[in-house]
ZADO-1210 file (C-alpha; in nm, 4 decimals, padded with zeros to 6 digits):
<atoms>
<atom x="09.4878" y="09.5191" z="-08.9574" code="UNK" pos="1"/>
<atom x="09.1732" y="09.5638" z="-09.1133" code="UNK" pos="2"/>
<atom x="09.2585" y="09.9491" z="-09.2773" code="UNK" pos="3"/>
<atom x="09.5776" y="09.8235" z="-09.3381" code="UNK" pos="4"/>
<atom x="09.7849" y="09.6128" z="-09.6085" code="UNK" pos="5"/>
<atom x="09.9111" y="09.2444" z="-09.5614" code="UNK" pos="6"/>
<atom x="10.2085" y="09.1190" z="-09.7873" code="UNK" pos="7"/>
<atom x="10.1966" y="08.7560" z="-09.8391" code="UNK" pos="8"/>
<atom x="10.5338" y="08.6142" z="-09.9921" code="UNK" pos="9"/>
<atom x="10.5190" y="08.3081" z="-10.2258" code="UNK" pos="10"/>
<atom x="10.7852" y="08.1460" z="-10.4956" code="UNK" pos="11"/>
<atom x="11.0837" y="08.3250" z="-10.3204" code="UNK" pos="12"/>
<atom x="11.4419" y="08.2208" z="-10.3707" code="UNK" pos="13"/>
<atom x="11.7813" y="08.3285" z="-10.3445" code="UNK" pos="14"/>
<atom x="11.9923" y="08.3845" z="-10.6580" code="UNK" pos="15"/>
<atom x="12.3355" y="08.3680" z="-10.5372" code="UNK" pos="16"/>
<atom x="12.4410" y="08.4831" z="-10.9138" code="UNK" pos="17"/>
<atom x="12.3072" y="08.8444" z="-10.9282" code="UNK" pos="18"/>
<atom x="12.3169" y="08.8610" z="-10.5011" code="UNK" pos="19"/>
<atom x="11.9521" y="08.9231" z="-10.4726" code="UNK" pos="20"/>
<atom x="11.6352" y="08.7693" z="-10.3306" code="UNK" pos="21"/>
<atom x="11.3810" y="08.7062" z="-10.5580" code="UNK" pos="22"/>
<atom x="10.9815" y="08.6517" z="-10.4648" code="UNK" pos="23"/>
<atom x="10.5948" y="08.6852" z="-10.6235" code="UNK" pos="24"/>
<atom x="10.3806" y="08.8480" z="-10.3025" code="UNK" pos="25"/>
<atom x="10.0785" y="08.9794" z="-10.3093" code="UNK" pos="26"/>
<atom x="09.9177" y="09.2355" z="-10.1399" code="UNK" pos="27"/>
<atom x="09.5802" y="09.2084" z="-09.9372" code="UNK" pos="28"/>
<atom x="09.3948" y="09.4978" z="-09.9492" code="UNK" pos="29"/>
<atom x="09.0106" y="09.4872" z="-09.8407" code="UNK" pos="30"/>
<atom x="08.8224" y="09.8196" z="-09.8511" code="UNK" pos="31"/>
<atom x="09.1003" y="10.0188" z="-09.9225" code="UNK" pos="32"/>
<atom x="09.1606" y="10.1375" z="-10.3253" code="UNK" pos="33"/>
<atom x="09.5024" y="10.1210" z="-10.3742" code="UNK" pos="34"/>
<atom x="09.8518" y="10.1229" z="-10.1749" code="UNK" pos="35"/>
<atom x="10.1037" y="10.2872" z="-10.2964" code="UNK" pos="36"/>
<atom x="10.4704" y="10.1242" z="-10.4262" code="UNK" pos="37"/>
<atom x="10.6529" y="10.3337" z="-10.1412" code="UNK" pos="38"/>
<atom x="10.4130" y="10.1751" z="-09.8700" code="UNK" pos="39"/>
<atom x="10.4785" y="09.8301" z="-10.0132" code="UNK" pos="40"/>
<atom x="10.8339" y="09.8597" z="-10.0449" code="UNK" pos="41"/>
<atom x="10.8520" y="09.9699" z="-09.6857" code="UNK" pos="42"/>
<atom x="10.6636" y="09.6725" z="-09.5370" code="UNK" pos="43"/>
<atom x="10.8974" y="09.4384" z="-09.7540" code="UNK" pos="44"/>
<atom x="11.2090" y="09.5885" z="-09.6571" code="UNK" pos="45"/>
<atom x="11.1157" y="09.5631" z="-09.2772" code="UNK" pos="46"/>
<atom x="11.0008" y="09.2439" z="-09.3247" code="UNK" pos="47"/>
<atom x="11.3604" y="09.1033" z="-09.4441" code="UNK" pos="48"/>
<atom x="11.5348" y="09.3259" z="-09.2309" code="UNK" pos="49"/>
<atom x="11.6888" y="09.5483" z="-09.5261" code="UNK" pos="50"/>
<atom x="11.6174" y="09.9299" z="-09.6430" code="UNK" pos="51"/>
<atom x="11.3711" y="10.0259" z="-09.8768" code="UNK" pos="52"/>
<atom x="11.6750" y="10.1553" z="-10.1439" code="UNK" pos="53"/>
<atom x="11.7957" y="09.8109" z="-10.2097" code="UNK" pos="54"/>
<atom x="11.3883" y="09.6717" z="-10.2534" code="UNK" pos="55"/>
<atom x="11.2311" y="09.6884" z="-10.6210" code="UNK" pos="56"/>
<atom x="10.9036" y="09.6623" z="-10.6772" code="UNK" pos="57"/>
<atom x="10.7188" y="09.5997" z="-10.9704" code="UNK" pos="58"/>
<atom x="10.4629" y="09.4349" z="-11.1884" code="UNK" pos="59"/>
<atom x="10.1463" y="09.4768" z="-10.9855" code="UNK" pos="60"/>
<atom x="09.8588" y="09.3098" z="-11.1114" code="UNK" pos="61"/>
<atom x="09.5073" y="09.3649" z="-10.9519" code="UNK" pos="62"/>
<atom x="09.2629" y="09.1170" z="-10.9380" code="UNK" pos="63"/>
<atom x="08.9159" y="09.1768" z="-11.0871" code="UNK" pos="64"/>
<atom x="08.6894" y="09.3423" z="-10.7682" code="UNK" pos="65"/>
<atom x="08.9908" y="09.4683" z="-10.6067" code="UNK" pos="66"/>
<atom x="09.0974" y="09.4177" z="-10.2125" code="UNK" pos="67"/>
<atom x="09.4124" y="09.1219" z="-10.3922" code="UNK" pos="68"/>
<atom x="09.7144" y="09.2475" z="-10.6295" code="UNK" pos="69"/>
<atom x="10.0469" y="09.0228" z="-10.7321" code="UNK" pos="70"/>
<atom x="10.3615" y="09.1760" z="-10.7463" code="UNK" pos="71"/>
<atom x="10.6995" y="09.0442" z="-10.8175" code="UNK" pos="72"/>
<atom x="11.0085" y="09.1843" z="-10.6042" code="UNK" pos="73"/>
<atom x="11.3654" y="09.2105" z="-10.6093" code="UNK" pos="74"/>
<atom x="11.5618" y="09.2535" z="-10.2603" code="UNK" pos="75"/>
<atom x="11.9612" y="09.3418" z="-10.3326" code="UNK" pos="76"/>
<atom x="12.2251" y="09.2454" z="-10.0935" code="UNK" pos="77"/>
<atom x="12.4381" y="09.5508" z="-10.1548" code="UNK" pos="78"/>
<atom x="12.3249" y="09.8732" z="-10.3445" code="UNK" pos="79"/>
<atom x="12.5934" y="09.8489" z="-10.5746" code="UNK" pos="80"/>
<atom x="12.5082" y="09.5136" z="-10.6852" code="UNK" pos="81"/>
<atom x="12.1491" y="09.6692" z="-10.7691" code="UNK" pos="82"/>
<atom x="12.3088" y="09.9727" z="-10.9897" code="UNK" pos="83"/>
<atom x="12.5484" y="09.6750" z="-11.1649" code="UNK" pos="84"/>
<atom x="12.2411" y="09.4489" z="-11.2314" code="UNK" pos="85"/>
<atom x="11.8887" y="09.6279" z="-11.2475" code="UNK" pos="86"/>
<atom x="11.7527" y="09.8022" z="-11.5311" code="UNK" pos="87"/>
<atom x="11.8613" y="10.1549" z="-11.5802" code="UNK" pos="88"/>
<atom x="11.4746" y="10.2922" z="-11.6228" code="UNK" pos="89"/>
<atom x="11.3791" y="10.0800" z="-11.2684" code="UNK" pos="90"/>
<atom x="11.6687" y="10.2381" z="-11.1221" code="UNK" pos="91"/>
<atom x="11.5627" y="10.5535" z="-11.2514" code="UNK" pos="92"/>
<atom x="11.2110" y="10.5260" z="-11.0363" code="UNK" pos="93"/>
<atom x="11.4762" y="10.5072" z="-10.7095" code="UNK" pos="94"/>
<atom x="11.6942" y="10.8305" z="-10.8379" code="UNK" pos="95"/>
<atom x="12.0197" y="10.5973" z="-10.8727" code="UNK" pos="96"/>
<atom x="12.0143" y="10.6955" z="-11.2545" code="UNK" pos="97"/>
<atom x="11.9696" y="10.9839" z="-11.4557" code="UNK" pos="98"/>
<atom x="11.9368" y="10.9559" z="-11.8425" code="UNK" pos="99"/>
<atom x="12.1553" y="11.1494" z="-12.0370" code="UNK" pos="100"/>
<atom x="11.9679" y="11.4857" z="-12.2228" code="UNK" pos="101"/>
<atom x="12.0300" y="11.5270" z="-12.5968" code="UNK" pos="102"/>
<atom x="11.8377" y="11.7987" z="-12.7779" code="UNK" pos="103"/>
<atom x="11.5786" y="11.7434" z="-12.9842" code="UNK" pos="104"/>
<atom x="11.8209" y="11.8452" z="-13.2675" code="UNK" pos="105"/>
<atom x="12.0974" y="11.5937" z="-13.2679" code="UNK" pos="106"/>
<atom x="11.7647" y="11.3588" z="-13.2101" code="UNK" pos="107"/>
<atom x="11.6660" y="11.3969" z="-13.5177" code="UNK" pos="108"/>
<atom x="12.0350" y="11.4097" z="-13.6722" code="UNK" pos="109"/>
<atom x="12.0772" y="11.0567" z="-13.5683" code="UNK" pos="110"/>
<atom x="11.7330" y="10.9313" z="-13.6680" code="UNK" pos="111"/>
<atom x="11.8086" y="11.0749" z="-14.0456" code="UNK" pos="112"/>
<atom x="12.1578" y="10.9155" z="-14.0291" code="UNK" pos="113"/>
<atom x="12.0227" y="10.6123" z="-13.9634" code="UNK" pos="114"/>
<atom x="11.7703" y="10.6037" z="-14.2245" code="UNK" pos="115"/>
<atom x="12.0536" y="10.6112" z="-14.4984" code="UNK" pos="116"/>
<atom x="12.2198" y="10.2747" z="-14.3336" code="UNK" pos="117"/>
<atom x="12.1121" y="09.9227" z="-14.3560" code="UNK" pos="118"/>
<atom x="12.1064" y="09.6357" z="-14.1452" code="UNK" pos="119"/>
<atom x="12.3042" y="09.6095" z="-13.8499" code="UNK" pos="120"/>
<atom x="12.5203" y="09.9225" z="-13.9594" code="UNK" pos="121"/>
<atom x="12.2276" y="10.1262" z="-13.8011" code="UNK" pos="122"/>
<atom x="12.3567" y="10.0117" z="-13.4706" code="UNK" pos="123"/>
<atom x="12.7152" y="10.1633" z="-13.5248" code="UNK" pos="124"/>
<atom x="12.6085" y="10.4576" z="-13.6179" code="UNK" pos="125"/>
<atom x="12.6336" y="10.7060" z="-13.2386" code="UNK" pos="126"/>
<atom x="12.8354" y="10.4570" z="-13.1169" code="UNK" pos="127"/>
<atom x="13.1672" y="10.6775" z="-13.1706" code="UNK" pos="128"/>
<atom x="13.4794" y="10.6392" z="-13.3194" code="UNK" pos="129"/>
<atom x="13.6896" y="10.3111" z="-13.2492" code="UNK" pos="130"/>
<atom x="13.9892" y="10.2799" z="-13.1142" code="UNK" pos="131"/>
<atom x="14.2524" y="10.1862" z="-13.3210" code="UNK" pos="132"/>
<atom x="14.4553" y="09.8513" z="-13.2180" code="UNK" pos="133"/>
<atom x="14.7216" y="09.9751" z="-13.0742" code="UNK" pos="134"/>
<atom x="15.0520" y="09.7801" z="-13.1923" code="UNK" pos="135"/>
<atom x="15.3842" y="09.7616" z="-12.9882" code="UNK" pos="136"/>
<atom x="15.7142" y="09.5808" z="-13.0210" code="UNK" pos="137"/>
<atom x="15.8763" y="09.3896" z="-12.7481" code="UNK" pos="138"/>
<atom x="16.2419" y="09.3909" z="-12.7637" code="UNK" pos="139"/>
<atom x="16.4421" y="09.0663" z="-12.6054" code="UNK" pos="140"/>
<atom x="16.8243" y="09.0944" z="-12.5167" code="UNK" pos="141"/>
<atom x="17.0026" y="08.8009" z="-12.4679" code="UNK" pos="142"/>
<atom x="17.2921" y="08.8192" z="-12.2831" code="UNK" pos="143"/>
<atom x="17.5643" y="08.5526" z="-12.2908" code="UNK" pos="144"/>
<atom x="17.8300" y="08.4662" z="-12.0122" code="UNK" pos="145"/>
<atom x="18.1905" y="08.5017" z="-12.1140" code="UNK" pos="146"/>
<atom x="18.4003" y="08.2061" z="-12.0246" code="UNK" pos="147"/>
</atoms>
């Protein structure tokens, strides 16, 4: 165990809400530099019995000297529940999101457009066009029974 990691779990709890585990760990690491995310991720998702796709990782902080770093981690019941409630650039990192390319041109179209707006206009502005309301009649026939 000695060349290896250890992952130590602490604060963990279950948020029913967003159907994920939540937990700070850290990671003992004595003599060795670094371990990588992928490593980590791996040892947590065979710890709780999941895959490493539904297990996000992030926030390491290393201690001063090394051989200690805190993490905070994420564990998703169902995938889908991840790509509904994680952030677009953290599911970027596990290729479950790809931005969408504009040029550098119509970048700096809708910078200058939004330089001539104020306020909270600015927002508005590549948002598209709005649907219109759309307005319908409801017709009612009464019928009455002869006698």
């Amino acid at each position: 165990m000695n060349d290896t990691a250890t992952i130590q779990t602490r604060k963990h709890r279950t948020n029913q809400l967003l159907q994920r585990k939540e937990m700070v760990f850290d990671v003992l690491h004595p003599g060795k530099a670094a371990v990588p995310k992928t490593e980590v991720q791996g040892k947590l998702a065979k710890m709780y019995k999941t895959t490493p796709g539904v297990t996000f990782v992030f926030g390491f902080r290393t201690y001063f000297g090394g051989d200690k770093k805190t993490d905070f981690d994420m564990i998703y019941v169902f995938l889908d529940f991840s790509k509904k409630n994680e952030l677009n650039y953290r599911l970027a990192r596990h290729d479950l999101y790809e931005k969408k390319k504009t040029s550098r041109e119509q970048q700096k179209e809708h910078k200058n457009r939004r330089k001539k707006l104020s306020r909270t206009a600015k927002a508005h502005v590549g948002a598209g066009k709005k649907l219109k309301q759309g307005r319908f009649c409801v017709s009612v026939q009464i019928f009455h029974e002869r006698d």
